[in-house]
Structures are given as C-alpha cells and as structure tokens.
NUKOLRO-529328 format. One line per 3 residues: number of its first residue (from 1); for each residue x, y negated, z negated of N, C-alpha, C, O, CB. Coordinates in steps of 0.1 Angstrom, whole numbers. Glycine has a CB too. Layout:
NUM = X:Y:Z:X:Y:Z:X:Y:Z:X:Y:Z:X:Y:Z | ...;
//
This chain:
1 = -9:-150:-426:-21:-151:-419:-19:-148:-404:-28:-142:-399:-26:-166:-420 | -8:-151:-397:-8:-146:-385:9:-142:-384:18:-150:-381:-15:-158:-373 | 8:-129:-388:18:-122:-387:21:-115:-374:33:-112:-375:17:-114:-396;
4 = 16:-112:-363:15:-104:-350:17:-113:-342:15:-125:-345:2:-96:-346 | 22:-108:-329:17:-118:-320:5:-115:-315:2:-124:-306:25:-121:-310 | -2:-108:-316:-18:-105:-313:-24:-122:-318:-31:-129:-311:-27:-88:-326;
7 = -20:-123:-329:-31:-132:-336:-26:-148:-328:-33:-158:-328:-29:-132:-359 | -13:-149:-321:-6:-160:-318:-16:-157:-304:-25:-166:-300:13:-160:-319 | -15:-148:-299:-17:-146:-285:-34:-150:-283:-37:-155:-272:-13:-130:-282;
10 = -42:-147:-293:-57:-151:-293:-54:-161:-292:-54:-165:-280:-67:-149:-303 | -50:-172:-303:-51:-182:-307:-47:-191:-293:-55:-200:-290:-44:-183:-321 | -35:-188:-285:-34:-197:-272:-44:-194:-265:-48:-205:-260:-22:-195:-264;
13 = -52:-185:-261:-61:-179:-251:-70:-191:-253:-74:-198:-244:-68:-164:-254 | -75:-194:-269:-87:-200:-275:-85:-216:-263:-91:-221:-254:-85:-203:-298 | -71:-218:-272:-69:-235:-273:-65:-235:-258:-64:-246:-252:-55:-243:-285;
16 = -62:-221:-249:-62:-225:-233:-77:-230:-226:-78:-238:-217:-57:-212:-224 | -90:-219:-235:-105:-224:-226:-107:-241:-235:-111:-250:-227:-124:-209:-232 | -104:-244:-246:-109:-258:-251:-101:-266:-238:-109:-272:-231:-103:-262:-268;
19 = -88:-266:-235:-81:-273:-229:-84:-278:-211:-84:-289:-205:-72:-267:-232 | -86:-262:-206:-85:-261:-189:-101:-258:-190:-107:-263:-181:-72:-247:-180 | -108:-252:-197:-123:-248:-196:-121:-231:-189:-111:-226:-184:-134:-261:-183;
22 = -133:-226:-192:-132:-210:-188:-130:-213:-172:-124:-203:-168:-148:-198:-192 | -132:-221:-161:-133:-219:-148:-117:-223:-145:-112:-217:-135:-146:-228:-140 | -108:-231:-152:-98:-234:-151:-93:-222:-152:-88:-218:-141:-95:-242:-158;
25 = -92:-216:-160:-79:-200:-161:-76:-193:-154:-64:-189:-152:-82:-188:-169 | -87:-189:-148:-80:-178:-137:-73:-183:-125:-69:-175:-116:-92:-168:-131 | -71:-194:-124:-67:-205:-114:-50:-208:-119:-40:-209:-112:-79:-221:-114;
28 = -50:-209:-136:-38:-210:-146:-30:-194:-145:-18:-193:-142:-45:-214:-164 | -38:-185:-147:-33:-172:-147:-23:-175:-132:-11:-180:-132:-48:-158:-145 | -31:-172:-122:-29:-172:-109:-16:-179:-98:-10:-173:-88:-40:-177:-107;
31 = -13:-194:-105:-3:-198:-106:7:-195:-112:18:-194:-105:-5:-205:-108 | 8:-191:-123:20:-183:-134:24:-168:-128:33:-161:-130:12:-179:-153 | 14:-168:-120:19:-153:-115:26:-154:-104:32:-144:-100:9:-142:-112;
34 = 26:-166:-95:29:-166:-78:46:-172:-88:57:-167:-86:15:-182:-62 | 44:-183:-97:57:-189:-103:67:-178:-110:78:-183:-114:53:-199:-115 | 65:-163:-112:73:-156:-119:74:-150:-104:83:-156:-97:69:-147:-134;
37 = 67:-142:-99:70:-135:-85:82:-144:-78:93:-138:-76:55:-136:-76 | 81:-157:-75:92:-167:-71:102:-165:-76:113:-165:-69:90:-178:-73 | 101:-164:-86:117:-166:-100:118:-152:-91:120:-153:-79:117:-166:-125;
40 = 117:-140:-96:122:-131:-97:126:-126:-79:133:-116:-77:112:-124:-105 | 124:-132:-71:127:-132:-59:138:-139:-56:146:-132:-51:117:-136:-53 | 141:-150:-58:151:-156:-61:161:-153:-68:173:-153:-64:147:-164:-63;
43 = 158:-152:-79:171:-145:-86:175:-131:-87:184:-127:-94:171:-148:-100 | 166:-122:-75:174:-110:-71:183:-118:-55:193:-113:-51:160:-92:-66 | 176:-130:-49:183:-131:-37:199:-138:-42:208:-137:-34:173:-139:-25;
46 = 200:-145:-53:216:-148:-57:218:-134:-62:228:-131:-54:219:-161:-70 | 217:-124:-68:220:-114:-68:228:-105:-62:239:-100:-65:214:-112:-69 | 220:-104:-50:226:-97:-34:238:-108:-28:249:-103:-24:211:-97:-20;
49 = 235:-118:-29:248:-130:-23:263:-128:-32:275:-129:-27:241:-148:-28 | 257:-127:-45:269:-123:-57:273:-111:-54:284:-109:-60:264:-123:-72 | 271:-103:-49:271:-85:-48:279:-86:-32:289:-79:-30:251:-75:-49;
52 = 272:-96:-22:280:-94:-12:290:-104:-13:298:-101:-4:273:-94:-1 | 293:-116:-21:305:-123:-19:321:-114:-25:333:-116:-22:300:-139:-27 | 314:-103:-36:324:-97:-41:331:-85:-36:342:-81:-39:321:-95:-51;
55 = 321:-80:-27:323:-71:-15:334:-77:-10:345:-73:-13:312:-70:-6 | 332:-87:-2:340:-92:8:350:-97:3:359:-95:11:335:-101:14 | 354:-102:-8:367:-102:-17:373:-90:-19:384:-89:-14:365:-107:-31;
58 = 369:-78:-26:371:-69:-25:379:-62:-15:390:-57:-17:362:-68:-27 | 370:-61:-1:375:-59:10:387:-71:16:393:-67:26:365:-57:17 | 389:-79:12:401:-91:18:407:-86:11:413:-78:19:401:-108:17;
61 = 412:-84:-3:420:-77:-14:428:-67:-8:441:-69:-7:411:-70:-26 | 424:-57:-2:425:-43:2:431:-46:15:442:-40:18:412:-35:2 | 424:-55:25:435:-54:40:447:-64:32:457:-63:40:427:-64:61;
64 = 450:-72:22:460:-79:25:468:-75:18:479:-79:19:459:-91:26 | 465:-62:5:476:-53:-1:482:-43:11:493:-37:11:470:-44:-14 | 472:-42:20:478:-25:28:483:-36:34:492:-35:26:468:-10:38;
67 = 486:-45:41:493:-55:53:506:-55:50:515:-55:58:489:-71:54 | 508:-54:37:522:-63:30:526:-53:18:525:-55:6:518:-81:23 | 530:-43:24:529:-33:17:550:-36:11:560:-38:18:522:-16:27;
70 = 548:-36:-3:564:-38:-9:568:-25:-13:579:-24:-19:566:-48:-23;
//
C-alpha cells in the first residue's frame, strides 16, 4: 500500500496540517531550514580546524625531521 516514499511523504505532510494547523508550517518549514543551514556550518567549521590542526602537525613533522637530520 505505500511502497514509495511519495506515499510516506504525503502522509507526514497530512498528519503535519492535523497537528501544527496550515498557519503553523511555514513557520515549521522555516525553522528546519535555519537548523540544517547551522549544522552544516558548523560541521564545515570543525572541518577547516581538522584540516588546519593537521597542517600544522604536518608542518612540525617536517622542521623536526630536517633539524635532526641522522
């Protein structure tokens, strides 16, 4: 009977206006969108932190092999 997620995807839409009412949603939309925008901002900024902490290992690696050269 509900093989798709088309038919899953109506069916939350339905039970979201019974729940929040049609004036609620776009207010529900709206929030979910500022809440992923956030995530995804955030987890590119550990990203760059991870990218530059390995840099800098990287580079410590390299002056303290050429320092002490065997």
């Amino acid at each position: 009977m509900f093989d798709s997620i088309d038919d899953w995807l109506i069916i939350g839409i339905v039970v979201a206006i019974l729940f929040y009412g049609s004036s609620k949603i776009p207010q529900l939309a709206h929030s979910l969108g500022r809440s992923i925008g956030e995530f995804k901002r955030g987890r590119l900024e550990v990203e760059r932190e991870l990218k530059a902490e390995q840099t800098r290992d990287a580079a410590t690696a390299t002056a303290t092999a050429a320092a002490d050269p065997r």
